[in-house]
N, CA and C atoms as an extended XYZ file, in Angstrom:
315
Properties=species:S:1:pos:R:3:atomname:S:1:resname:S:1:resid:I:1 pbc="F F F"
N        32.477       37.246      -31.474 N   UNK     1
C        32.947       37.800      -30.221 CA  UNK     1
C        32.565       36.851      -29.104 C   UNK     1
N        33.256       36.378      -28.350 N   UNK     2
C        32.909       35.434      -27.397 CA  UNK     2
C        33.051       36.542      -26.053 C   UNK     2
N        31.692       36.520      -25.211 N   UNK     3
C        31.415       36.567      -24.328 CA  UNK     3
C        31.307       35.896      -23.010 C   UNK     3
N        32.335       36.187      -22.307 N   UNK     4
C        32.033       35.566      -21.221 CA  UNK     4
C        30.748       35.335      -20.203 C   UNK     4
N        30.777       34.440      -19.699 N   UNK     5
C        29.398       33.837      -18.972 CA  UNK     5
C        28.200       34.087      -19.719 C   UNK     5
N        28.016       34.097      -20.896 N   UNK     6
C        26.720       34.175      -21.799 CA  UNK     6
C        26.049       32.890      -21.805 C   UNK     6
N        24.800       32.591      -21.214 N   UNK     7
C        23.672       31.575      -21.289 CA  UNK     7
C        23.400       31.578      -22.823 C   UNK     7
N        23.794       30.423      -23.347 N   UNK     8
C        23.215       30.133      -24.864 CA  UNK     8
C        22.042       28.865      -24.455 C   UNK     8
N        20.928       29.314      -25.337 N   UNK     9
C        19.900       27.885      -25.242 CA  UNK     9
C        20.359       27.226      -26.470 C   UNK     9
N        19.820       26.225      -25.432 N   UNK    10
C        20.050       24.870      -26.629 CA  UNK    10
C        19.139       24.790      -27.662 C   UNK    10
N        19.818       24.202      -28.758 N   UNK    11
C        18.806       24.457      -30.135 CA  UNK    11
C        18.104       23.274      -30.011 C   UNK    11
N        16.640       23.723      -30.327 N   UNK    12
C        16.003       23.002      -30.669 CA  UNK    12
C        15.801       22.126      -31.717 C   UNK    12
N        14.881       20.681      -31.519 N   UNK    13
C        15.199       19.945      -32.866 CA  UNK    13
C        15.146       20.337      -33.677 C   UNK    13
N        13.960       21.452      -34.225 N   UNK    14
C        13.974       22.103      -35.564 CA  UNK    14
C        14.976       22.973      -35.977 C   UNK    14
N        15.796       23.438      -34.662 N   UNK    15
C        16.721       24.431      -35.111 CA  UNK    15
C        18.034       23.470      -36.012 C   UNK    15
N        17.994       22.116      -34.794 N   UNK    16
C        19.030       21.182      -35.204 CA  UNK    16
C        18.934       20.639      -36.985 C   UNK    16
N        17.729       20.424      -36.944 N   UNK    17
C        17.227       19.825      -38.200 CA  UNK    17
C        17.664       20.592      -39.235 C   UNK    17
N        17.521       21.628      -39.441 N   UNK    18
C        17.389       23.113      -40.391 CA  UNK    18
C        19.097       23.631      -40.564 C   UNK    18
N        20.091       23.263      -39.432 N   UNK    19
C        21.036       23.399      -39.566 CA  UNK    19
C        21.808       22.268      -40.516 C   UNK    19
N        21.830       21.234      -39.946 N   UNK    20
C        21.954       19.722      -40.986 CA  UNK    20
C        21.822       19.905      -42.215 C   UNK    20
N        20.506       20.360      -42.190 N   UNK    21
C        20.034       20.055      -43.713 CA  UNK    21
C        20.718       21.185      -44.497 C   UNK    21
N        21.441       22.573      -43.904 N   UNK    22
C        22.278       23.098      -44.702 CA  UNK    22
C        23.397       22.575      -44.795 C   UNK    22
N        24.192       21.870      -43.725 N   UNK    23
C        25.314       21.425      -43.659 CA  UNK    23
C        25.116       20.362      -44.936 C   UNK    23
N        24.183       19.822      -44.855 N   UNK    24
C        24.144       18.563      -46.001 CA  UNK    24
C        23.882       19.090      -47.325 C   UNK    24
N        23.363       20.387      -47.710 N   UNK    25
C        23.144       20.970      -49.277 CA  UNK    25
C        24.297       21.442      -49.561 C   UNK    25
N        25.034       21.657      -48.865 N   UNK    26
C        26.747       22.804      -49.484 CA  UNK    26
C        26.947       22.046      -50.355 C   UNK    26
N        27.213       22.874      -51.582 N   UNK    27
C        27.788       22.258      -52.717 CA  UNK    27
C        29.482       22.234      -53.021 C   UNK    27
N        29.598       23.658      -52.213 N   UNK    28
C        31.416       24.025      -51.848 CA  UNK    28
C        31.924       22.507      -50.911 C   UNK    28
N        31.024       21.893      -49.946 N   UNK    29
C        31.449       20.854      -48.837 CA  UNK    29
C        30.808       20.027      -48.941 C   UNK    29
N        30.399       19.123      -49.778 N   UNK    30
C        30.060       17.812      -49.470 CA  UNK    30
C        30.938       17.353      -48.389 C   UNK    30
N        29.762       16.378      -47.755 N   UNK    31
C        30.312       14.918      -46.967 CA  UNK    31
C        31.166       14.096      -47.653 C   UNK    31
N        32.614       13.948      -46.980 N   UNK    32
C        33.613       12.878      -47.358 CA  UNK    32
C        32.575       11.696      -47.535 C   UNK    32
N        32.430       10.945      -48.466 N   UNK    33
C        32.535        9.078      -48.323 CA  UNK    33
C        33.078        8.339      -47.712 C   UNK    33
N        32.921        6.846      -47.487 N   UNK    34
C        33.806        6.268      -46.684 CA  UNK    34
C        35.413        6.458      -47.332 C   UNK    34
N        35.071        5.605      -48.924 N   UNK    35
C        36.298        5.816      -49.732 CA  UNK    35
C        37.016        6.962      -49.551 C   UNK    35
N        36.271        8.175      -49.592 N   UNK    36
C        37.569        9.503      -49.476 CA  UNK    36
C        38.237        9.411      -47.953 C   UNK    36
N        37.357        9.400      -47.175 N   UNK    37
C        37.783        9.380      -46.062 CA  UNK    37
C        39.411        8.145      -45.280 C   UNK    37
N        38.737        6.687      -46.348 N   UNK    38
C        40.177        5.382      -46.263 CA  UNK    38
C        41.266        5.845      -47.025 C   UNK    38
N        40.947        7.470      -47.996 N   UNK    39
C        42.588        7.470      -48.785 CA  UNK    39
C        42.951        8.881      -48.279 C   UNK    39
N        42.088        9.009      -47.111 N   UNK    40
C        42.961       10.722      -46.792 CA  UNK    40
C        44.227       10.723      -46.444 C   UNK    40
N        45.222       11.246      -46.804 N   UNK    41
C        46.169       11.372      -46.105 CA  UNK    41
C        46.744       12.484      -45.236 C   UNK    41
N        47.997       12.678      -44.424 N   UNK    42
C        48.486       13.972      -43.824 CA  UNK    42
C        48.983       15.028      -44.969 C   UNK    42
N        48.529       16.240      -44.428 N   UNK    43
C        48.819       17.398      -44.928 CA  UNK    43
C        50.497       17.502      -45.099 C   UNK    43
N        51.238       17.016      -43.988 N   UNK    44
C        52.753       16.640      -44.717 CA  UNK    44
C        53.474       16.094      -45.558 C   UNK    44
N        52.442       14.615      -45.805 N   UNK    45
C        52.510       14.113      -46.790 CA  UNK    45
C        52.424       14.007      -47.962 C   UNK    45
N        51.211       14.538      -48.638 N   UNK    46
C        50.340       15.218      -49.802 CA  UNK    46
C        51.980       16.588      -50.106 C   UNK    46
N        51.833       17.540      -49.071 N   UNK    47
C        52.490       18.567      -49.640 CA  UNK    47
C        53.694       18.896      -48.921 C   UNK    47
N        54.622       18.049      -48.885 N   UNK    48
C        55.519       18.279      -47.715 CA  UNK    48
C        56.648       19.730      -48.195 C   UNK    48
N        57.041       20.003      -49.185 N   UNK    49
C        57.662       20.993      -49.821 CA  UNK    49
C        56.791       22.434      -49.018 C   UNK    49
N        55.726       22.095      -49.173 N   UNK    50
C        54.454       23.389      -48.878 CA  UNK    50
C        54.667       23.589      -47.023 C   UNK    50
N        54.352       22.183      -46.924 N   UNK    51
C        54.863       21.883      -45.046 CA  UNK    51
C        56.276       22.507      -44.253 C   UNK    51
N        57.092       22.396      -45.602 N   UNK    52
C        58.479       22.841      -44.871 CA  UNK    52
C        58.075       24.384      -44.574 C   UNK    52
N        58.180       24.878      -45.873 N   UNK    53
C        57.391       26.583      -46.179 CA  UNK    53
C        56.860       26.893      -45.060 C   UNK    53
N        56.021       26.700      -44.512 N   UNK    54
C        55.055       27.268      -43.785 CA  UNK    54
C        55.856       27.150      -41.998 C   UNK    54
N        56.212       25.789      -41.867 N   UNK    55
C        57.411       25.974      -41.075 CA  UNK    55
C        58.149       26.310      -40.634 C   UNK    55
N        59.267       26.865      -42.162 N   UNK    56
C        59.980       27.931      -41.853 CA  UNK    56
C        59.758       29.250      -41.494 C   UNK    56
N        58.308       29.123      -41.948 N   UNK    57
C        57.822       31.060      -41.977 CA  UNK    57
C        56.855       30.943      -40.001 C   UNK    57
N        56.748       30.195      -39.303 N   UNK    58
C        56.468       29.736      -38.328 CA  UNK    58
C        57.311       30.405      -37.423 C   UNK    58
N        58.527       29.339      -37.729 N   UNK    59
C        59.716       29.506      -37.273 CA  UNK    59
C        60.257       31.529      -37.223 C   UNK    59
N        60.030       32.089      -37.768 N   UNK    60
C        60.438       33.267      -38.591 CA  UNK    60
C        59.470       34.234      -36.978 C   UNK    60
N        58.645       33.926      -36.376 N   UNK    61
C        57.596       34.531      -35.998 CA  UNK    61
C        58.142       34.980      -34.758 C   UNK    61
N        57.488       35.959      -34.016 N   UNK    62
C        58.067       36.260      -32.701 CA  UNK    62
C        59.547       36.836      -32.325 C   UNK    62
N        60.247       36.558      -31.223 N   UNK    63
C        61.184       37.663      -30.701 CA  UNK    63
C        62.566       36.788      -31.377 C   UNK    63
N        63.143       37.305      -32.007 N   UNK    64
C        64.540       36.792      -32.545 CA  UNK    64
C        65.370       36.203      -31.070 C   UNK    64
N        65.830       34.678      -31.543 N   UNK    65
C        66.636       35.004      -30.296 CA  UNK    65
C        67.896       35.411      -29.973 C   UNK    65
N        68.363       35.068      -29.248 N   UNK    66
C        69.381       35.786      -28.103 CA  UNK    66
C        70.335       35.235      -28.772 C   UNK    66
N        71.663       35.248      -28.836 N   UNK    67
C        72.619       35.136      -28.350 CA  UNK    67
C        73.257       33.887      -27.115 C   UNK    67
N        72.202       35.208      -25.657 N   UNK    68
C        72.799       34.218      -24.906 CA  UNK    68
C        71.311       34.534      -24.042 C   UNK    68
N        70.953       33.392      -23.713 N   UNK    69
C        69.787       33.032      -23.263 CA  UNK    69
C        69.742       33.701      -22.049 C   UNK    69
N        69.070       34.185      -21.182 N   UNK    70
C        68.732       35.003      -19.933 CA  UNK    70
C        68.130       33.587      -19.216 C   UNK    70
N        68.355       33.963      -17.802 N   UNK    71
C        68.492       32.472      -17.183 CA  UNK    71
C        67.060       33.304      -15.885 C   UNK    71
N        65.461       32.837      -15.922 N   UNK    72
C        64.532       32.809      -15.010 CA  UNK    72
C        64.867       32.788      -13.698 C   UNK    72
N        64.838       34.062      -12.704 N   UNK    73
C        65.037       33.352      -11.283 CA  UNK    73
C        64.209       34.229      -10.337 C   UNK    73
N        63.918       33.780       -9.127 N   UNK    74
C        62.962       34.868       -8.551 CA  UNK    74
C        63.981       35.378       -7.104 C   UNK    74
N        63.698       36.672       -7.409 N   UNK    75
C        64.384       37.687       -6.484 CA  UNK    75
C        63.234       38.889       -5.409 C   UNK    75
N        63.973       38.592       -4.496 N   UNK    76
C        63.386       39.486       -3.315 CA  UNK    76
C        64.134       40.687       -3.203 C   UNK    76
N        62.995       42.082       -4.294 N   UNK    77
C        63.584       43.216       -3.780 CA  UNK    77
C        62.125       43.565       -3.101 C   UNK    77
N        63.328       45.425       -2.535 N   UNK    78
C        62.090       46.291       -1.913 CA  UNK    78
C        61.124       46.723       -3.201 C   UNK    78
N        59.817       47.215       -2.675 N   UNK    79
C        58.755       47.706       -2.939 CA  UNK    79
C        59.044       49.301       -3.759 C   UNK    79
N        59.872       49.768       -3.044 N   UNK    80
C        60.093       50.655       -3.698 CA  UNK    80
C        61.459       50.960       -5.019 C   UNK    80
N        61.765       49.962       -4.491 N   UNK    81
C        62.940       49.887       -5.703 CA  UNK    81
C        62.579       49.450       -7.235 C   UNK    81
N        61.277       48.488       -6.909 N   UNK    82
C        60.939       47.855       -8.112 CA  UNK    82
C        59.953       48.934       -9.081 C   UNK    82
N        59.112       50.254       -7.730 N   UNK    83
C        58.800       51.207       -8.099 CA  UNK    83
C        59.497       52.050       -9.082 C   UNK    83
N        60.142       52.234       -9.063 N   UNK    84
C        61.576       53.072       -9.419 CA  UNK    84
C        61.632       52.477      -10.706 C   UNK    84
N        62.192       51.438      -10.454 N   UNK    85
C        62.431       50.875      -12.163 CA  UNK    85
C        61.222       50.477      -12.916 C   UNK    85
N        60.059       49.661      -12.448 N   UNK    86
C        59.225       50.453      -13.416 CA  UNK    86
C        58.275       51.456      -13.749 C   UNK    86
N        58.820       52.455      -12.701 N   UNK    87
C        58.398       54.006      -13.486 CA  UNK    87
C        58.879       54.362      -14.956 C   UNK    87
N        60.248       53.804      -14.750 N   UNK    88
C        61.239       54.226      -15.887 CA  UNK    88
C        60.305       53.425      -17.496 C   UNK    88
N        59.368       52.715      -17.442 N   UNK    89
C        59.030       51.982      -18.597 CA  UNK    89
C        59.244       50.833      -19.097 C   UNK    89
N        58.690       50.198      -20.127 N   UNK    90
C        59.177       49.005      -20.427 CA  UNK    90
C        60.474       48.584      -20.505 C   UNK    90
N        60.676       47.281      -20.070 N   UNK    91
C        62.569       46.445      -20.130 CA  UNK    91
C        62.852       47.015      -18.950 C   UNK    91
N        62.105       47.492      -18.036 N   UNK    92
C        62.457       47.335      -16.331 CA  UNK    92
C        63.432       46.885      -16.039 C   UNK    92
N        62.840       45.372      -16.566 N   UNK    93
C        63.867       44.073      -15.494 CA  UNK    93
C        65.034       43.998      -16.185 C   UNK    93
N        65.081       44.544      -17.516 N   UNK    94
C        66.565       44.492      -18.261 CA  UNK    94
C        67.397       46.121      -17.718 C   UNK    94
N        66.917       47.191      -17.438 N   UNK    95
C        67.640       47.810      -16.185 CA  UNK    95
C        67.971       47.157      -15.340 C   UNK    95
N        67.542       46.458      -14.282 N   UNK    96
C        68.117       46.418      -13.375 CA  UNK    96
C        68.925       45.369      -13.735 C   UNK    96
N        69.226       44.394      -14.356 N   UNK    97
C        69.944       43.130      -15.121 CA  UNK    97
C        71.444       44.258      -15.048 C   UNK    97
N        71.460       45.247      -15.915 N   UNK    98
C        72.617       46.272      -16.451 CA  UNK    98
C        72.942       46.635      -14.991 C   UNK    98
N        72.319       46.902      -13.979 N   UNK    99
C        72.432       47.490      -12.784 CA  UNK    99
C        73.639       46.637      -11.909 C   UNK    99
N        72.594       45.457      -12.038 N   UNK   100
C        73.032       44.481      -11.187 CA  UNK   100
C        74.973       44.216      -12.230 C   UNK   100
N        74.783       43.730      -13.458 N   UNK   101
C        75.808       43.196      -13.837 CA  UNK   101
C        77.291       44.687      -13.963 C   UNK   101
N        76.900       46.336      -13.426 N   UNK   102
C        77.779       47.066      -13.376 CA  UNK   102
C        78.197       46.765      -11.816 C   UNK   102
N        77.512       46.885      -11.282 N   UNK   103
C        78.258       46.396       -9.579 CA  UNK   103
C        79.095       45.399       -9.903 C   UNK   103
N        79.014       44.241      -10.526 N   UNK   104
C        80.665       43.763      -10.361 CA  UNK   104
C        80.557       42.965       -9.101 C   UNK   104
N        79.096       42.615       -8.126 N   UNK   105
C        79.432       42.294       -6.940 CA  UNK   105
C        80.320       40.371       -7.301 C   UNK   105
């Protein structure tokens, strides 16, 4: 859980030391070598079939799109009008979109 504005002290050498020396016993993580380290290659490379996969399912995530893209613009209404529509609940601004595009102005 990250806490905002939380004072962490700094670890001390022994704390530093004691941490290392687990980082350095993992038997699941050894330290790369130089050698492993001169033949690593990219994760696209090694498995690019796997790379596409994950890509596509990337791709797959979030709001389907449109059709036809809705175009960002900033508008000056009243205070109370904007009240109004979002009393009514979420997709507000897609009311008044329907609003605006039945006027016909």
């Amino acid at each position: 859980m990250n806490i905002p504005n939380r004072r962490v002290s700094p670890l001390s050498d022994e704390e530093e030391a004691k941490i290392q020396a687990g980082i350095a016993n993992d038997p699941d993580n050894p330290e790369w070598t130089e050698e492993e380290l001169k033949n690593a290659r990219p994760f696209r490379e090694v498995f690019p079939e796997l790379a596409k996969k994950i890509d596509e399912e990337i791709a797959k995530r979030g709001r389907p799109l449109s059709a036809t893209t809705k175009q960002p613009v900033t508008i000056r209404l009243d205070p109370d009008v904007i009240a109004k529509f979002k009393a009514t609940g979420k997709g507000w601004q897609s009311r008044i979109n329907e609003v605006l595009r039945q006027a016909k102005v």
